[in-house]
C-alpha positions in Angstrom: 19.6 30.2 -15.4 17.5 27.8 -17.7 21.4 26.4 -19.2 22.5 26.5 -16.2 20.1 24.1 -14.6 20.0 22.1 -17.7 23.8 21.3 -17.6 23.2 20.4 -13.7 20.2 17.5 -14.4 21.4 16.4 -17.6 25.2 15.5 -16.5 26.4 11.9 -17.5 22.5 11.3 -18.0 21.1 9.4 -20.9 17.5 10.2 -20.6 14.6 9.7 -22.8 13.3 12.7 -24.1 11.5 15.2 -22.4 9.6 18.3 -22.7 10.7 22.1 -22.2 11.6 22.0 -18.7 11.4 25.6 -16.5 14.4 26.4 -13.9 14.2 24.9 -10.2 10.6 23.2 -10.8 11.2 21.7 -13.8 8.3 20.1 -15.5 6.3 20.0 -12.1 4.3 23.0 -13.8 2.8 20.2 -16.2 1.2 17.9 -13.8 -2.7 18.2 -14.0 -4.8 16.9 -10.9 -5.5 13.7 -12.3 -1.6 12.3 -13.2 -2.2 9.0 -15.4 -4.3 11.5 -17.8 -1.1 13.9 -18.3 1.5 11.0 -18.4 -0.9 9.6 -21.4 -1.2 12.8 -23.0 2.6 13.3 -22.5 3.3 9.7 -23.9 1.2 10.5 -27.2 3.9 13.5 -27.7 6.7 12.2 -26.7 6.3 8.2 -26.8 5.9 5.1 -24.5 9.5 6.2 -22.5 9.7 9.4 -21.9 11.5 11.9 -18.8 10.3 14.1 -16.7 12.3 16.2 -13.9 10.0 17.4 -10.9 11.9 19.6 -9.0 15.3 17.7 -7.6 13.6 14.3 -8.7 14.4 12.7 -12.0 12.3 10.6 -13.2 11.5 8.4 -16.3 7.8 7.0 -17.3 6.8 3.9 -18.8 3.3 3.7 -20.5 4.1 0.8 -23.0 3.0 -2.8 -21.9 6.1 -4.5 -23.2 8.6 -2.0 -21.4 6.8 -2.3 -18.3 7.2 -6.1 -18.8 11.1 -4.9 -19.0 11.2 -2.6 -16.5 9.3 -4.8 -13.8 10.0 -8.3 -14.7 13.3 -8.4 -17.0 14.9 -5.9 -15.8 13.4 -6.1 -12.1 16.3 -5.8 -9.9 17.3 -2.9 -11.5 14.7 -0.8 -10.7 13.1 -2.0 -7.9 14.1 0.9 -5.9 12.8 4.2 -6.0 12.5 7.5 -4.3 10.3 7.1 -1.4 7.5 10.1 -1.0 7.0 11.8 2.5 3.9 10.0 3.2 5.2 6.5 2.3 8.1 7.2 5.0 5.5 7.8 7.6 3.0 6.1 6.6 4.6 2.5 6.5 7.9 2.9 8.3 9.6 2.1 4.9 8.9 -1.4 5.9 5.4 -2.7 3.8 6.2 -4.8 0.5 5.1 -2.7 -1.6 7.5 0.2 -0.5 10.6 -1.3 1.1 13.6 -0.5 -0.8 15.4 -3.8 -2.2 17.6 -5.9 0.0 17.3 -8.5 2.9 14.3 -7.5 4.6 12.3 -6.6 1.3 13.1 -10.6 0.5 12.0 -11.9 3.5 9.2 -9.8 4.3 8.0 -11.0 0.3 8.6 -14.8 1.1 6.7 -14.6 4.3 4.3 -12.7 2.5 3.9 -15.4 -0.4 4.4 -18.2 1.9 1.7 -17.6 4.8 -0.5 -14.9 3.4 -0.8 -15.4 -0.6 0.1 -18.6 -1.3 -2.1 -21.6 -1.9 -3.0 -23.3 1.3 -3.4 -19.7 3.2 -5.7 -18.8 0.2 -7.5 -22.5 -0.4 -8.4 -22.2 3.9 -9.8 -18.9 3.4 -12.6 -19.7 1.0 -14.9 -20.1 3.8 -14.4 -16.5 4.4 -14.7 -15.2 1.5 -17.8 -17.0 1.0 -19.4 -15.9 4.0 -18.5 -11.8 3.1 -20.3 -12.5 0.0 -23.4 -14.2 1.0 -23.3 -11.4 3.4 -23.3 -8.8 1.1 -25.9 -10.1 -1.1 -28.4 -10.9 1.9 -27.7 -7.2 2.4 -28.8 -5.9 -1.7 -31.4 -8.5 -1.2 -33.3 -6.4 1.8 -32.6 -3.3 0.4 -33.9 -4.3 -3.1 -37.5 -5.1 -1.1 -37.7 -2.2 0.8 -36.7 -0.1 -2.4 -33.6 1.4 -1.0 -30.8 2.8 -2.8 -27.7 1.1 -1.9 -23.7 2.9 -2.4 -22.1 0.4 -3.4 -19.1 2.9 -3.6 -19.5 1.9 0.4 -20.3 -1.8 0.4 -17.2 -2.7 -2.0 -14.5 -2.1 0.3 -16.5 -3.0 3.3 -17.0 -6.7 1.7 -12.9 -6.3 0.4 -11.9 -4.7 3.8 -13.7 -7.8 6.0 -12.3 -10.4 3.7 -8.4 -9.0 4.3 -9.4 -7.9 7.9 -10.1 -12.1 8.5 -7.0 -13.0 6.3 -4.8 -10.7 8.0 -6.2 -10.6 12.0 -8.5 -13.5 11.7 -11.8 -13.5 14.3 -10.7 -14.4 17.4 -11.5 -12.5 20.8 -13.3 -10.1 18.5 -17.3 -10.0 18.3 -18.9 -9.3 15.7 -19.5 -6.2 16.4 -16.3 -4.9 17.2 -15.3 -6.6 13.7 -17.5 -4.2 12.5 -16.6 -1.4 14.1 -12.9 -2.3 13.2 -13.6 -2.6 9.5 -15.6 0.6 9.6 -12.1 2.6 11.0 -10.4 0.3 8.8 -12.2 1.8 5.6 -11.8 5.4 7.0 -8.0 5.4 7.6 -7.2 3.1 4.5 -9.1 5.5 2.2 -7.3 8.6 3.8 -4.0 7.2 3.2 -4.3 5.8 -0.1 -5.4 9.1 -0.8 -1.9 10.3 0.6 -0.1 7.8 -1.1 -1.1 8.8 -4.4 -1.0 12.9 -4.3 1.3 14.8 -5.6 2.8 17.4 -2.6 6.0 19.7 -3.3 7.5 18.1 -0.1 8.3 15.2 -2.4 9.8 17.4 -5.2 11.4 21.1 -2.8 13.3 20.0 0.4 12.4 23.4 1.3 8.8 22.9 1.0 8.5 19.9 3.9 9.4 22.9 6.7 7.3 25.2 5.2 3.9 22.7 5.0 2.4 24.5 1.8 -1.3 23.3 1.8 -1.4 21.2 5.3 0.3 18.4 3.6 3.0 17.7 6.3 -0.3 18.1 9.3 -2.6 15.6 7.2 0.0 12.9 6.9 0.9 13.2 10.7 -2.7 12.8 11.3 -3.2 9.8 9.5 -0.6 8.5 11.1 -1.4 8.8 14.3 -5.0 7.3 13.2 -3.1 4.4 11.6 -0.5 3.6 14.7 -3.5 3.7 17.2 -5.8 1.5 15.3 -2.6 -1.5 14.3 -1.8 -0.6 18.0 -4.8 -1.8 19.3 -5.3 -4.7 17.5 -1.8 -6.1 17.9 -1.9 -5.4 22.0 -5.4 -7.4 22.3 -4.4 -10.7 20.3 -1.1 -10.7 22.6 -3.1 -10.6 25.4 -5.4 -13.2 23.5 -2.4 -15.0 23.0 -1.1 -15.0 26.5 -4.6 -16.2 27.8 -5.0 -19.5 25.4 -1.4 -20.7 26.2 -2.4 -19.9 30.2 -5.1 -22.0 29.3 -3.7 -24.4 26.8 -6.1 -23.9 24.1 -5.1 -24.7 20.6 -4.8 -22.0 18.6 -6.2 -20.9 14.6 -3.1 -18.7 13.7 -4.0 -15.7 11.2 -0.9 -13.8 9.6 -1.0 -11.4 12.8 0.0 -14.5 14.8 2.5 -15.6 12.1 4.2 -12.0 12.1 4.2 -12.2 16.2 5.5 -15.6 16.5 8.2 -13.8 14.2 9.2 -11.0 16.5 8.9 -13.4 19.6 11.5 -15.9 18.2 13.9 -14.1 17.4 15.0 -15.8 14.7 14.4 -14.1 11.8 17.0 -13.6 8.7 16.5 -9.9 9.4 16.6 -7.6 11.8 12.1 -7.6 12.9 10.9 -4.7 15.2 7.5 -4.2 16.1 6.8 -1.2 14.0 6.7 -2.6 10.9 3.7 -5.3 11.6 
C-alpha cells in the first residue's frame, strides 16, 4: 500500500524532499498544534524547501527569506494560486484579496484596493483618524493608570486597530458613537473567530470524506461564523444605502469611505468584472 501510494503522488512530480510519508494521510500525522514550529523543525532536517503531502494535498514549504522573495515576488504569477481551505470558501466567498484565485477579478479588486483604500491620498486623509483612535487610547491607560487598574491590552489592541479600519473602511456617518462601538465590539468578536478559522488545520481540507462526516464540529463552527459574519456586513451595507438614498433625497454632499466606493461600483455597472453584492 505504502509503494503504491507513493507511485500515485510522486508521478511526473519533481518535489523537494520530504519525510517518510504514511499511506492515505501522508505526513498529516506530523503536524503539531502550533504549525510554523513543526515547518521550522522540519526545515532544520530537511532545508529551507522542503514537501510535504497532507492527505490528497501536495504541498511544498518555503522558510528561506530569499526563496520566499522568489516564490512571491520573482516568481509571483506562478504561484499565486493555491488550494483554497473550507473556511476561506465560506468565509469570503472566494472573493477578498488575500484569497481570490489569480485572474481578472483578483486584478481589479487589488487596484481598487491600492487605488482608494491603501494608497497615498486614502492613507494621507485618514491621519486624522488615526490620530484620534490613539489619543483615545491613551486617555484611556491614562485613567486606568490613576485609579490603579489593570488594563488587557490583549483587548485594547485590536479595539484601537479594529476602529481605525472600521473608519477607513465604513467611515462615521449615520452611525453614533455608540453604535461605532458596539459595531467594533462584534467586529472584534467575529474577526477573532474567523481568523481563528482561517488558520486551523481541519481534515476537511486534507479527506473529501471528512467534510460529510464533520469530525470535531469543524463544518458547524465555520457555518456559524458565517452566519455571524453575513448578518453583521449585512447590516452595515443595508444602513449606508439607505444613508445614501436619504442625502441624495436631500442633496447633501457626501464624505465617501471605501463602503461607498465599492457601492458606487455595484450601482454603475461598469466594472471590468463581473461585481455582485456578496463579495463587499
Amino acid at each position: 500500500l505504502t509503494t503504491l501510494t507513493s507511485k500515485i503522488f510522486k508521478t511526473h512530480l519533481h518535489l523537494p524532499p520530504s519525510p517518510f510519508a504514511l499511506p492515505i494521510i501522508g505526513h498529516y500525522h506530523l503536524l503539531g498544534p502550533l504549525i510554523h514550529r513543526t515547518f521550522h523543525n522540519l526545515s532544520l532536517r530537511y532545508g529551507p524547501l522542503f514537501s510535504l503531502r497532507l492527505g490528497s494535498l501536495q504541498c511544498v514549504v518555503v522558510s528561506s527569506p530569499d526563496l520566499v522573495k522568489e516564490f512571491l515576488s520573482t516568481h509571483e504569477l506562478s504561484f499565486i494560486s493555491h488550494a483554497q481551505s473550507l473556511a476561506v470558501e465560506s468565509i469570503t466567498y472566494n472573493a477578498s484579496l488575500a484569497f481570490a484565485p489569480y485572474g481578472p477579478y483578483w486584478k481589479f479588486i487589488k487596484k481598487l484596493t491600492m487605488n482608494e483604500l491603501l494608497g497615498n491620498r486614502s492613507i494621507n486623509n485618514l491621519v486624522s483618524i488615526r490620530t484620534q483612535e490613539y489619543l483615545r487610547l491613551l486617555r484611556f491607560l491614562a485613567k486606568k493608570a490613576e485609579s490603579g487598574e489593570a488594563v488587557n491590552l490583549t483587548d485594547e489592541f485590536p479595539k484601537l486597530w479594529n476602529n481605525v479600519i472600521l473608519q477607513m473602511i465604513v467611515g462615521n456617518r449615520g452611525l453614533s458613537a455608540e453604535c461605532r462601538a458596539v459595531l467594533a465590539e462584534e467586529v472584534v468578536v467575529v474577526v477573532r473567530q474567523a481568523t481563528r478559522l482561517l488558520g486551523e488545520v481541519s481534515l476537511c481540507d486534507f479527506f473529501w470524506v471528512c467534510k460529510k462526516l464533520d469530525l470535531g464540529g469543524f463544518v458547524k463552527r465555520i457555518e456559524e461564523t458565517h452566519r455571524r459574519f453575513d448578518v453583521l456586513v449585512e447590516k452595515v451595507i443595508r444602513e449606508r444605502e439607505e444613508l445614501r438614498k436619504k442625502e441624495q433625497m436631500e442633496e447633501e454632499e457626501e464624505v465617501k469611505d471605501f463602503l461607498d466606493t465599492l457601492l458606487d461600483v455595484l450601482e454603475d455597472g461598469s466594472a471590468e468584472v463581473e461585481f455582485r453584492a456578496c463579495p463587499i
